[in-house]
N, C-alpha and C positions, 0 to 999 in steps of 0.2 A: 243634078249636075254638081261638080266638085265644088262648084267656083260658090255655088249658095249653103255646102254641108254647113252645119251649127259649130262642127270642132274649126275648120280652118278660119271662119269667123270667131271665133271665140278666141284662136291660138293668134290670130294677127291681131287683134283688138289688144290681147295682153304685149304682145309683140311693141305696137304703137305707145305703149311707155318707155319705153327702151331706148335712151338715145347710145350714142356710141360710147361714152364713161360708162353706161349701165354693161353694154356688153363686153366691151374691153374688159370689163371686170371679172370677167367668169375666165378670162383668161389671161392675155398682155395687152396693151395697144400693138406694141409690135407685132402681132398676131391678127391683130384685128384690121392691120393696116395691108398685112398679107393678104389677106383673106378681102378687101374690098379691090384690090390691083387682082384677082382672080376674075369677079365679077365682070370686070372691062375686058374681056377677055372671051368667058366663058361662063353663062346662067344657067343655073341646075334646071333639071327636069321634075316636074311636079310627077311624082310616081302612083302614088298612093295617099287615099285621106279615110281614116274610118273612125271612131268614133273618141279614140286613145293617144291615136299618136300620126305623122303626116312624115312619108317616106318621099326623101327626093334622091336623084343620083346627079352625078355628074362622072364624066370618061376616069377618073381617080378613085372615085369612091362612092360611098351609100350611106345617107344620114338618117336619121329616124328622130324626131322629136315629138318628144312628150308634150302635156300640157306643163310639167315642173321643167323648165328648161333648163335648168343646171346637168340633167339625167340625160340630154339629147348622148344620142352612140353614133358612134362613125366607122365603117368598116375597116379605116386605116389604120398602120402599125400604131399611133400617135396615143397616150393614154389622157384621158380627163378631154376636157373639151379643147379640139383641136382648129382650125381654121378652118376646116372644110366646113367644119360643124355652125361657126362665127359664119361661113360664106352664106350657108344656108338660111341663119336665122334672117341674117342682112337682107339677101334675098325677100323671103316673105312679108319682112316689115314694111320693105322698100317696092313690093310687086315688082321683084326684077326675075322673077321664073318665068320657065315655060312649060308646056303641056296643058292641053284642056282648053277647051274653048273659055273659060272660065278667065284667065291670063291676064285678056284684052281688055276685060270690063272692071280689074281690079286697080283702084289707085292708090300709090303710096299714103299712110294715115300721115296727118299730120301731128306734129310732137304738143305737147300740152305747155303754154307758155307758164314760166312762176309766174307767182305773186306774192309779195311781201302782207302776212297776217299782224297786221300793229296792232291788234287786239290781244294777242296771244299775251297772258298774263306770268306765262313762266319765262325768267330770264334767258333761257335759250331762244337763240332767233329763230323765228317758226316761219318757213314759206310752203304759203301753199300753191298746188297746181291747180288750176282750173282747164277743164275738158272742152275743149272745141268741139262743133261738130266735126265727125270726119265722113268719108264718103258713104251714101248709104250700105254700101257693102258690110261696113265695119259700125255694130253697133256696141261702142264699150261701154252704156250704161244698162246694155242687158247683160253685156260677157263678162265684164270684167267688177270684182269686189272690189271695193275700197281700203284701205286698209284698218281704218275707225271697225270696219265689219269684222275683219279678221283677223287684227292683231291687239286689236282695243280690249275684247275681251276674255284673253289670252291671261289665267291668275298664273301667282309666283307658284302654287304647286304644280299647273300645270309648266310651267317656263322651267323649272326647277328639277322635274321629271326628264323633260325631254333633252336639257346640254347636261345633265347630274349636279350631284350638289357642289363639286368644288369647283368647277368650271359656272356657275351660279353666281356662286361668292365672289369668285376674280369680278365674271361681270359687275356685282353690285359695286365694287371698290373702284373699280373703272368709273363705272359714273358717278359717283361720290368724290372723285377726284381729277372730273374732267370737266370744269367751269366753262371750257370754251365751246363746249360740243355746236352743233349744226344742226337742227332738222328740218328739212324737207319733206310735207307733205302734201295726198292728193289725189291721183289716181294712183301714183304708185309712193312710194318711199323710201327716202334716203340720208340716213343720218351721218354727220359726219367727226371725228374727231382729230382735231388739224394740228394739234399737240403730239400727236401720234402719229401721223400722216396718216388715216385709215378712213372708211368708207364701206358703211354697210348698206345695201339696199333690200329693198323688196321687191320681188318679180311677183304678181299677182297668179298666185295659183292657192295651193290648199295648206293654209297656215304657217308653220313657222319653217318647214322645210323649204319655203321661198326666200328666205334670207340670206345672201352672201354678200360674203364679206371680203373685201381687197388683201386680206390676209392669206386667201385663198385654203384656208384648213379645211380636209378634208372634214372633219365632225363638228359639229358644234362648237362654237371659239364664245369666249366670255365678250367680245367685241362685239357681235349678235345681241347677247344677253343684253348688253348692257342700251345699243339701239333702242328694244324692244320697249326696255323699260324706259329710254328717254324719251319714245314718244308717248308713251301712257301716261309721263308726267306731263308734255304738252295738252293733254286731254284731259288732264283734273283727274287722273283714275288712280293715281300712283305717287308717292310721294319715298325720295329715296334721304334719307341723311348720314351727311359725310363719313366714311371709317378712316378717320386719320393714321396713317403707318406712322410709329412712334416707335423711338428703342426706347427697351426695357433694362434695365439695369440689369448688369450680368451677373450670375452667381459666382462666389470663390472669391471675389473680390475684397483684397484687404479694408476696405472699411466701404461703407455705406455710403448711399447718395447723402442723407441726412448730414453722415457726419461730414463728408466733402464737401456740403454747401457751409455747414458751420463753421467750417476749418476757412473757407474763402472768407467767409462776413467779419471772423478776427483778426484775422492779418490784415483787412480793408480799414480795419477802425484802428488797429495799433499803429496803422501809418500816419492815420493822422494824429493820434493823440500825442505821440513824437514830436512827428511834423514831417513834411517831405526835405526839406532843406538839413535834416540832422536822422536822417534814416541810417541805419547799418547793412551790411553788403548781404545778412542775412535774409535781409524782405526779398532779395531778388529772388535768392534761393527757394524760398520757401514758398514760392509763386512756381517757380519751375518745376521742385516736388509737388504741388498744387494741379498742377498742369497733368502728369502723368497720374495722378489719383483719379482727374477728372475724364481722361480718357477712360481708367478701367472702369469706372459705373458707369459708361456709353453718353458722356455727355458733352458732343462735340464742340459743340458753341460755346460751351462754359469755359470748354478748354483752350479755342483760338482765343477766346477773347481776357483771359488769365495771361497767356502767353505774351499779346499784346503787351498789357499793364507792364509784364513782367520788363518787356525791354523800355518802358515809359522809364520805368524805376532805374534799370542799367544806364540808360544816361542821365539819370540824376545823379548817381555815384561816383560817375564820372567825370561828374560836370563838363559835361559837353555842352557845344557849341549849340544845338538841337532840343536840350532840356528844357521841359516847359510841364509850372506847378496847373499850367492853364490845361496841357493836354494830359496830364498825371489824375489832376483832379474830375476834368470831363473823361479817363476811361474809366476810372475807378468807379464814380457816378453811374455811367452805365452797366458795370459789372455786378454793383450793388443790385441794380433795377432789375437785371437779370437775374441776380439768384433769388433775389425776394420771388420773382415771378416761379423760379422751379420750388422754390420750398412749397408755395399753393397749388400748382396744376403742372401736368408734363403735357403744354402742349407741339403739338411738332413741331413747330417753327422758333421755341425756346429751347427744345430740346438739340435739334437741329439732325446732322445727318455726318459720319465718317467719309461719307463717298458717294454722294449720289448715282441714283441708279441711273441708267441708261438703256434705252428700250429702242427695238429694232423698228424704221420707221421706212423703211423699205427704198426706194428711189424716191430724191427730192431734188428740186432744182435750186439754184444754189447762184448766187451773184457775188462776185470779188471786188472789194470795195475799200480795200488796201489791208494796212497791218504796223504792230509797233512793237517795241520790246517794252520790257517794265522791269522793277526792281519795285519788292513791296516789301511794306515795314512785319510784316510777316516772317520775313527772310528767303521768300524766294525768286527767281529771277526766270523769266521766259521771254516766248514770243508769243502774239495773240495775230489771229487774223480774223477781219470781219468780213458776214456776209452777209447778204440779207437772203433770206429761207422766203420762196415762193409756197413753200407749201405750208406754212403756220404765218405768213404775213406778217413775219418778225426778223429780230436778227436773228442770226448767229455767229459762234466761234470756233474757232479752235487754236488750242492752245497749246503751246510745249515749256513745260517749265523744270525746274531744278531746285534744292535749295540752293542759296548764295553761297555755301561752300564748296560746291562743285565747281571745282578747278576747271572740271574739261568739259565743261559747258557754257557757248558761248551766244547767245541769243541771234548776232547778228551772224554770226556761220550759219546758225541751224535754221537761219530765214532763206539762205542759199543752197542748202543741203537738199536731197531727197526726200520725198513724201509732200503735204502728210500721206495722201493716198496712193496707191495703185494706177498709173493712168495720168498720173499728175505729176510734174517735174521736180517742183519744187514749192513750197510755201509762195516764195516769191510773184512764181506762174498763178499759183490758187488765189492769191490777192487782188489779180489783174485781170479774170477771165471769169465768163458764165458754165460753170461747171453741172453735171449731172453727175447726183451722187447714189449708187449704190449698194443697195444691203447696207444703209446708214443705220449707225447708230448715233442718238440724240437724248442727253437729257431736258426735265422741266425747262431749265434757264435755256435752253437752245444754244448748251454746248452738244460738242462733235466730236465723238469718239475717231481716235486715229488708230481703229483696230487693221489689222494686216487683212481681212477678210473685206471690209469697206473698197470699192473700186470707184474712180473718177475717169469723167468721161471729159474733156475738156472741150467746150459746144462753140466759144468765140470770145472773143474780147470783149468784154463792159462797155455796153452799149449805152453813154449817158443820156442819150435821147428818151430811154424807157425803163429809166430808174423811176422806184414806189418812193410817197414818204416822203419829197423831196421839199424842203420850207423857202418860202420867197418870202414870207412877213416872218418877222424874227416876233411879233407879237404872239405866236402860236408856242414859243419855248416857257411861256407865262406859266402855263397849267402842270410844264414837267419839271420845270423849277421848285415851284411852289411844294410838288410831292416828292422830291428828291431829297428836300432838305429841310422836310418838316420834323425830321427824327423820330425816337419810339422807337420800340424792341420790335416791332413786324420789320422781317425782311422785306425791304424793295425789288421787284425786277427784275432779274440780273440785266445790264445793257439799257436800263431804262434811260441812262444819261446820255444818249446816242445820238443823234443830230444828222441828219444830210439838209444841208446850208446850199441855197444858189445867189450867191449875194450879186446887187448888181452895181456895183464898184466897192472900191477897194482903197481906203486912206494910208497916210505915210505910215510906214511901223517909226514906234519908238521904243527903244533899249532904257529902262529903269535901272539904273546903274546900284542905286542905292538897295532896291530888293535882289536885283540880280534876274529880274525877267520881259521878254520881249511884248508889247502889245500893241498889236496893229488892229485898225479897226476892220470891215466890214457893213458895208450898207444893203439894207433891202428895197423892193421896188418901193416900195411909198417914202424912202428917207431915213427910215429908225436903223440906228447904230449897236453894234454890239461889238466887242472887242475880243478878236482871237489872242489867248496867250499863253505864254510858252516859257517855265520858268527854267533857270540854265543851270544844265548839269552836263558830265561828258558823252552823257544818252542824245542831248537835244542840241548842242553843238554843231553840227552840221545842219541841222532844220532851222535852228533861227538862221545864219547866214541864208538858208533859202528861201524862207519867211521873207527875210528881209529884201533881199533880190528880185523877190516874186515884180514883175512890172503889173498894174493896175488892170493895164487894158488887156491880159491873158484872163483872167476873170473864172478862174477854176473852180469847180462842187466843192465843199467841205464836209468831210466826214470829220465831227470832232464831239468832246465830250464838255457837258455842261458843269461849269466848275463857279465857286462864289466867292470872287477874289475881292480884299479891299472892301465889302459893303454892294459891290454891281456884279450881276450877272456876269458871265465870261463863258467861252466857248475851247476847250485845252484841243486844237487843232491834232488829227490822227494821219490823216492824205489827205491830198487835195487831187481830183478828180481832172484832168485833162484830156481834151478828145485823141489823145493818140497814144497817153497812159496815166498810171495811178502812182503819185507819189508818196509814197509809206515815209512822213516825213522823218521818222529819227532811226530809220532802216537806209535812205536813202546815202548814198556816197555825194563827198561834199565836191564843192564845185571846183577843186584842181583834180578830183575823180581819186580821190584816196576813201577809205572805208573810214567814218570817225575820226576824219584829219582835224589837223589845228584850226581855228578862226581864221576865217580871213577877212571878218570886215574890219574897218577901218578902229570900233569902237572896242577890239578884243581885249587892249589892256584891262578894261576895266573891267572885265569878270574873270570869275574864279567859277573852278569847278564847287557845285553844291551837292547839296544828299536828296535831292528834290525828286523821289521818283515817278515812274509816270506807272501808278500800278493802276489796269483796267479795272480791279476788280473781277479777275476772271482766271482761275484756276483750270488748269486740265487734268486728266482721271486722276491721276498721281495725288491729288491734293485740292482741298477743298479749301478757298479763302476766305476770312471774315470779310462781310459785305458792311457794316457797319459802317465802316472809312472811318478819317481825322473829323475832327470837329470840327464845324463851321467856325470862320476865322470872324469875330465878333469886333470888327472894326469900321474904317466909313463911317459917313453918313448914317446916320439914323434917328429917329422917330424922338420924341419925350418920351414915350414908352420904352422904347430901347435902349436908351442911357440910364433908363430908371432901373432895367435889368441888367446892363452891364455893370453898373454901381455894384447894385446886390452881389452880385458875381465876382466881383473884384476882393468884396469884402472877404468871399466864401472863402475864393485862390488868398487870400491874406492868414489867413484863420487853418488853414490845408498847410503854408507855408511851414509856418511857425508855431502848430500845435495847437489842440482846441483850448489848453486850458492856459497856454502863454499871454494872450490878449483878451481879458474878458470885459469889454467896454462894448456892450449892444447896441448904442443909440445909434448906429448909422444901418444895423440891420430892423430896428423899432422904429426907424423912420421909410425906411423902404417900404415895411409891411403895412404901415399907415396909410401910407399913398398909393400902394396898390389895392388897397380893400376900399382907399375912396374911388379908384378907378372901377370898380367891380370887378377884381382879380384877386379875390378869395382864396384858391385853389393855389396860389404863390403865397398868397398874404398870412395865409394860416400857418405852412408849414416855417414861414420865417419868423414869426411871431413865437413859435415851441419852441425854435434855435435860439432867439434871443434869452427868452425865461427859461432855459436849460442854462445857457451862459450865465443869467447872472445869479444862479442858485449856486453856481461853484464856490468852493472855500479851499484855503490851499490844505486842512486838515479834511476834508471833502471826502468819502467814501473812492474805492479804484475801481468800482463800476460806474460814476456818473461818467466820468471824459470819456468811456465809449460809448455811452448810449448818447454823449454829444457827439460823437464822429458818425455815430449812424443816421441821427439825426442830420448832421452836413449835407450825406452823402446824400440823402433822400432830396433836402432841399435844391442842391448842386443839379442832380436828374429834371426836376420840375423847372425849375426856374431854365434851364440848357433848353429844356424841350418849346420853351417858351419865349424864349430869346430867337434860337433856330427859327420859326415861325416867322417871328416878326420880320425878323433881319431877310429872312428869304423874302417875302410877300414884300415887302418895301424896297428890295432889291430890283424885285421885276417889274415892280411900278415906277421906279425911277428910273433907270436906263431906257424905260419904252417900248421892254418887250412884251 
């Protein structure tokens, strides 16, 4: 009889791993959702079972399925696997055919529950299936191989041979630079990579031609390759290490890396042996030349962060209002630290990137969770809107920005204007709503390409009921504190300062007349305090009045970013989340309903507009922004430890001020390094101990190579002792406020 052949047993046992993601994958859900409203309707006819392949019909068509089910054919116009073909597999899995006495006695297999493998020793999270029994009709521990059997000892020549050698390669590089991947295994297999949106599995037939992948290629995709080999590493069989994509320095280029980083490290030490306070208009310049050398050897980061200094130095010339030997000295510091770092090794995240890439990441589901402008000390100006990305369980953005000299770009128009996508009204709309996106394009950071080709589906309003992520104890911003503002040349995150807050009351705001910014606090369920704040510029002019308006008992989500004002932890408010919309605080029109209107609380005399900007740190394609930021602002409350490093530090900024060889009186840096080497802080105490015995070897007939090799020495100290301070001042931040 049909209903006991060895193939329809064999083909429904392989069947029984298959849940609806595994078959939606061979072709759409939408497809797959057609094709089960068929079944309620109308079940195919078991036709035919021989020993190769099992023919059904239905009044439409004739399907024919293999044991490799990707191969199933359907007699309709429809090319690749079409619905009828999904109706049919459905069917069999599900024993929803007929024909054959066989029919009655056959029951749906049951689906194989995960299990979580805690033993798994490679950092990828490994889940395994475990096999129920299913009905005796269906036995899959004789049909069906595992995939340990058949893809476990699968070598790189034979992997290698069958996708070729460059479609090989991609895969190795994929996995070498996919930290977050997924595997799933068990009776069947499925890897995932959520950085990518993509999703390979294995349908248990005969080796690697079981592999398909959500990319849907018809040949072999490096996506597979790379699968394969991320579950051989789960199985100790296979070991892959990272190929870092790193630019290479271009050819034709008027002078070398070598000589670019040397040309940086002179101009760094001739500022100090000056001094910052008696510099000439030349440094700026020759930072800007600096700047364009550093682009043509491909070395992006060197060059934002040159650019930086460059305008630290522009308003020292100026003497502006904004100049500080504090922020001149801390970027200089890190520019040092950074080129020391390229002169030893080009590795990619020193080297950095012109424009990060952007890879097609297909449909993702997408949450609107407000949006803000910004002005960055970079020079440029946009809009950011955030979301949070279901399908990588992160954020994301997109952004539109400008430089500051575009005239005819205006952040808060272009929050009201068209796009970003197709399908989408306006930014504004994409802020406020649960969006489905596309043919998306997404870089690493979980930005969002705003290509003309990308379509938005707009699905409903921001449901706060069934927002991810969302913090009731403010004691949980501890841990993203602590790594936000520990410093060091590793870039962080992008979006890692990102916060969804459900506070449950709300204290009076206060207006700081004297700093010029708003801070109101916020309380969590158990009591602990944290303070949203909101420094005043004509960007946030209309948000603090509604800051301030806000009444307690409305009690709205906060999306806002972790900032470290004054020595305490602080929360820089983005929207506030309300059951009936989202308010994009410094987008929002002010409360007589004008766009950016004047003040209207009571206390507007006493501020003035500031240069305070609110840059996300979040650049779109057009341009890539230093993630670096300002330095941590070294005031507050702080530790014996902390003041023993702000001393230090103060001395540096004195010594940076007025030239290394203007003040050569060591004992307040010989006493610093005393006391840190009795605290066991060697690692500070050393290098301040060579700054002072460099200082006092000077003589005013003194050779004109020691005073730089004292400003390099500064600069080096200035980095350690920064990195060290940051540290402290953070960790003793988030332990005093409570969070």
């Amino acid at each position: 009889m049909a209903g006991t052949h060895p193939f329809l047993t064999k083909l429904r046992a392989i069947l029984a791993t298959q849940d609806d993601d595994a078959l939606a994958a061979l072709a759409n859900k939408g497809l797959l959702r057609r094709a089960q409203k068929d079944l309620e309707t109308q079940r195919p006819t078991l036709a035919e079972v021989t020993d190769t392949h099992i023919r059904l019909t239905t009044t439409e068509a004739t399907v024919v399925i293999p044991e490799l089910l990707v191969k199933s054919t359907c007699t309709c116009p429809a090319s690749g696997v079409c619905r009828h073909v999904l109706s049919a597999l459905v069917a069999l899995r599900d024993a929803l055919f007929v024909g054959g006495p066989q029919s009655a006695d056959l029951q749906p297999a049951e689906p194989a529950e995960p299990t979580v493998d805690s033993s798994a020793t490679d950092v990828t999270p490994v889940v395994q299936r475990e096999n129920r029994p299913a009905s005796a009709t269906v036995d899959r521990a004789a049909a069906v191989a595992s995939p340990a059997e058949v893809l476990g000892s699968v070598s790189d020549e034979e992997l290698q041979k069958w996708a070729g050698k460059a479609t090989y390669r991609k895969g190795v590089t994929l996995l070498a630079n996919s930290p977050n991947r997924l595997v799933e295994a068990g009776g069947t297999l499925v890897v995932r990579f959520p950085d990518r949106n993509l999703v390979c599995r294995w349908i248990p037939s005969s080796g690697l031609v079981g592999m398909v992948c959500s990319c849907q290629a018809e040949n072999a995709c490096e996506h597979v390759v790379a699968a394969v080999l991320a579950y051989q590493i789960t199985l100790g069989r296979e070991t892959v290490t990272p190929v870092d994509r790193v630019l290479t320095e271009s050819s034709g280029a008027p002078r070398t890396r070598a000589e670019v980083l040397e040309s940086v490290g002179n101009v760094l030490r001739e500022i100090l042996v000056v001094g910052c306070s008696r510099m000439a208009p030349a440094s700026s310049q020759r930072l800007t030349t600096l700047a364009v050398s550093a682009h043509g050897v491909d070395l992006p980061r060197l060059e934002r962060q040159i650019r930086g200094l460059a305008k630290e130095v522009d308003l020292m010339l100026r003497r502006d209002a904004q100049a500080s030997v504090v922020n001149l000295l801390a970027h200089a510091a890190r520019l040092e630290a950074l080129r020391s770092a390229l002169v030893h090794s080009n590795r990619p995240d020193h080297v950095g990137e012109h424009r990060s890439q952007y890879h097609s990441v297909g449909e993702i589901p997408l949450i609107g969770l407000g949006a803000q402008r910004w002005v960055s000390k970079g020079g440029y100006k946009g809009v950011t809107v955030y979301f949070w990305d279901e399908s990588r369980k992160n954020w994301a953005t997109w952004t539109d920005a400008r430089p500051v000299r575009d005239g005819m770009f205006d952040p808060l128009k272009r929050f009201r204007e068209d796009g970003p996508w197709t399908g989408c009204g306006t930014p504004d709309q994409a802020s406020q709503n649960q969006l489905r996106l596309l043919n998306a394009f997404r870089n690493a950071n979980g930005r969002l390409s705003g290509r003309p080709a990308t379509k938005a589906l707009v699905v409903a309003p921001t449901d706060l009921t069934a927002l991810p992520n969302v913090l009731t104890r403010w004691n949980e911003i501890r841990a993203q504190a602590v790594a936000l503002f520990d410093g060091g040349l590793t870039n962080r995150p992008e979006n890692q300062e990102l916060v969804l807050l459900r506070p449950s009351d709300w204290g009076p705001p206060f207006f700081d007349t004297l700093r010029q910014e708003l801070l109101r606090p916020i309380v969590d369920e158990v009591g602990q305090q944290v303070n949203l704040w909101l420094p005043f510029s004509e960007e946030n002019r209309a948000a603090i009045d509604w800051l301030e308006r806000l009444q307690s008992k409305e009690r709205p989500l906060v999306l806002g970013a972790i900032r470290l004002v004054v020595g305490q932890v602080a929360i820089q408010p983005i929207s506030l989340l309300e059951p009936k919309r989202i308010v994009s605080l410094n987008l929002v029109r002010d409360l007589s309903g004008k766009a950016n209107g004047k003040s209207t609380s009571g206390i507007k005399a006493s501020r003035r507009a500031g240069t305070v900007g609110n840059d996300p740190g979040s650049g779109g394609e057009e341009a890539e922004v230093e993630l670096d930021g300002d330095p941590v602002e070294l005031t507050g409350p702080a530790t014996p430890l902390g003041r023993l490093l702000i001393t230090a530090l103060a001395e540096l900024e004195t010594l940076a001020e007025n030239g290394v060889v203007a003040r050569r009186d060591p004992k307040v840096l010989e006493e610093a390094a005393r006391r840190m080497d009795a605290l066991g802080l060697s690692v500070c105490a050393r290098p301040i101990s060579r700054l002072a015995a460099e200082l006092r070897a000077v003589s005013p007939q003194g050779n004109a190579e020691r005073p730089a090799q004292i400003a390099g020495t500064l600069l080096r100290v200035a980095y350690v002792l920064r990195l060290t301070a940051d540290a402290e001042l953070a960790s003793n931040a988030t332990a005093m406020n409570g969070t």
